[in-house]
N, C-alpha and C positions, 0 to 999 in steps of 0.2 A: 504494500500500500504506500506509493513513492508520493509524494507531495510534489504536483505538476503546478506550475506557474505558467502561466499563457503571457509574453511581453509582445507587445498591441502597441508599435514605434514605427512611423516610415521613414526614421534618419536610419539608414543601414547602420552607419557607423555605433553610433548609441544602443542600436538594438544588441549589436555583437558585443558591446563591452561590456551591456546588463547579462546577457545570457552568459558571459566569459565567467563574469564574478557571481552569477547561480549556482553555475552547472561546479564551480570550484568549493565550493557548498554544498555539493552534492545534494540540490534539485535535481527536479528534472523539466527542460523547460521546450516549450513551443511558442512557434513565436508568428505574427500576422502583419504584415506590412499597414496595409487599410481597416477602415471597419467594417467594411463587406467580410473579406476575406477573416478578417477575426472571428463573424459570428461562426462560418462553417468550424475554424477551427476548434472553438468554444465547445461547441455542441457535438465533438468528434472525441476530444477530450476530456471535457468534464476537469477542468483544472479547478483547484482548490482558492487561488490567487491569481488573480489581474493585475500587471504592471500598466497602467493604462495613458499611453499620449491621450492628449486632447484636440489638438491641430492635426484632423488625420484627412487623405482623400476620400472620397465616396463615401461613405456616413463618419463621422464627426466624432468621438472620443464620446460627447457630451449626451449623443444618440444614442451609441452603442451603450452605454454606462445604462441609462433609463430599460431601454435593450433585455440586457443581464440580468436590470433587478426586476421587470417582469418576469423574465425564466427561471432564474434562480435566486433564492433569497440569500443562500447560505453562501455563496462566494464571497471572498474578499477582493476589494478593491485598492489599489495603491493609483492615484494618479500621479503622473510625471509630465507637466507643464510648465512652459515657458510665461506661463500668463501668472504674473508674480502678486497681482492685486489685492488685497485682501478680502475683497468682495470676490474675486475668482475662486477665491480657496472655501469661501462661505459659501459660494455657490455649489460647488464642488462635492463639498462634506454633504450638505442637504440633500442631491443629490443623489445620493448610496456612497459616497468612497469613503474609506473606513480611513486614511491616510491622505494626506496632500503634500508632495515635495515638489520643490520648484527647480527648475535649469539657470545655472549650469548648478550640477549636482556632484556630489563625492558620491563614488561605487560603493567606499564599505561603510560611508554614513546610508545609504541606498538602505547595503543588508544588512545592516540592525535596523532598521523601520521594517523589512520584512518579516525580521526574526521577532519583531514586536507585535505585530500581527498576527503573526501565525501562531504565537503564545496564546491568545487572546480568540485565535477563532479556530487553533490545529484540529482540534477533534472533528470538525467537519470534513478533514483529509480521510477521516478513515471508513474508505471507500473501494472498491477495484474498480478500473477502469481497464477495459481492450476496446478501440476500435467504435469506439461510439455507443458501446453498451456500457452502462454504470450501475455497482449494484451499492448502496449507502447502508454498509452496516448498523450504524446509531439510529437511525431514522427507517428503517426497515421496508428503501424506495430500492427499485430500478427503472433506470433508464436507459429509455432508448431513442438517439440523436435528441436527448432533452425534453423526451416525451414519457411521461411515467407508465408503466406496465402492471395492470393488475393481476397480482400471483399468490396465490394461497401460501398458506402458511409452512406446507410442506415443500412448495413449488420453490419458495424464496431460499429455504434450507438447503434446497439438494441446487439449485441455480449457485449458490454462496461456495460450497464444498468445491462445485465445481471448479471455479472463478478461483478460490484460492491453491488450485492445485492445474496448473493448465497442463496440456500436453501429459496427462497423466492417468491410464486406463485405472478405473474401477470396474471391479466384476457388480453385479445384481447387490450379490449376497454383503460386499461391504459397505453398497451405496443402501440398504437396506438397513444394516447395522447403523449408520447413521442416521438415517430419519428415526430409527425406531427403536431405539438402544436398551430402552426396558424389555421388548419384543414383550408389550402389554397385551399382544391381539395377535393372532394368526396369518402375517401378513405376506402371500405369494410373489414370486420373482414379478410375473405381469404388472404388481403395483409399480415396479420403477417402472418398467415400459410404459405405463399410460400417464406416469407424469413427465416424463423423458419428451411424449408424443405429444400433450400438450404444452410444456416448455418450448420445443421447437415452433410450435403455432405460434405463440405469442410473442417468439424472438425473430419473426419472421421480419428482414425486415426489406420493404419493398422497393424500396431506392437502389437497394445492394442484394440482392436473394442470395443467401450463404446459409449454409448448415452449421453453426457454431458450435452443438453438442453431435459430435460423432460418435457413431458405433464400431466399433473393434470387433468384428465377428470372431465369432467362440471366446471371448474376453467379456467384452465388456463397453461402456463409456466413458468417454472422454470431452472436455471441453475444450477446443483450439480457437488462439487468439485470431 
């Protein structure tokens, strides 16, 4: 459960030196030139933290921001603008940004305002993320491309197990054991099959048709990122 930062900059140079002093932090970070191109990658990631310009092309910093706290509550925002005003930074804060630094900027004053934040709002990190699926431990959501998936309470279980173990064949018999570990009831191999079969249904997803939970014949199942 890596803690993803999205830095949302169309100064290349800027963008390279926030993600240099992230990623040396061992983030893990994605990054969006414009606010277009932000939202797709927002919603493909599910990052935890926004380093957010304001002066962006095609939707605005101040757009996408409004944007985000529509879709998601629980992100954080860091804005990174040149607009030094004190009425900008009020603006800002109101807003949604949980942080306001201004340009020019120090990199490791940058990441103590991060590490201040993410003090303050980390447990929201603790989530997986592949590929535009999200499943939000604490909050007991998934998502998918930033659209929530309604999944039973066994569904979200064996969906979780999966996610936390990728590329990693389970037989029946210990994806069973996990859902059902008291083994309070009489519970047959076809029960994973038919939450397996409706898992797949509801992770179907239409934009990208892919099989995320494979079958291993004579094994078992597997979830691949």
């Amino acid at each position: 459960m890596d803690q993803t930062i999205l830095v949302v900059e169309d100064d290349q140079m800027i963008r390279r030196l926030v993600k240099l002093y992230l990623e040396k932090n061992e983030y893990h970070v994605v990054e969006a030139a414009d606010g277009e191109d932000a939202k797709e990658v927002f919603l493909h990631h599910q990052p935890c933290l926004i380093i957010l310009d304001l002066m962006l092309p095609k939707v605005s910093g101040e757009e996408f921001c409004e944007w985000v706290r529509e879709t998601e509550q629980d992100v954080s925002i860091i804005m990174l603008s040149a607009k030094a005003q004190v009425d900008d930074k009020i603006s800002g804060l109101r807003m949604g940004a949980d942080d306001y630094i201004t340009k020019p900027f120090d990199p490791n004053e940058l990441m103590a305002h991060v590490e201040a934040v993410l003090r303050r709002t980390g447990h929201y990190c603790q989530k997986i993320t592949y590929d535009g699926l999200s499943i939000k431990v604490r909050k007991g959501e998934v998502l998918l491309n930033g659209e929530e998936i309604d999944l039973t309470k066994h569904e979200f279980s064996l969906l979780y197990f999966l996610m936390s173990n990728p590329n990693t064949v389970f037989t029946r018999e210990q994806l069973l054991n996990q859902l059902y570990p008291n083994n309070e009831q009489d519970v047959l191999d076809r029960t994973i099959d038919a939450h397996i079969k409706k898992l797949r249904i509801k992770l179907n997803d239409k934009r990208e048709p892919r099989r995320r939970i494979q079958t291993v014949r004579g094994m078992g199942y597997k979830f691949v990122p």
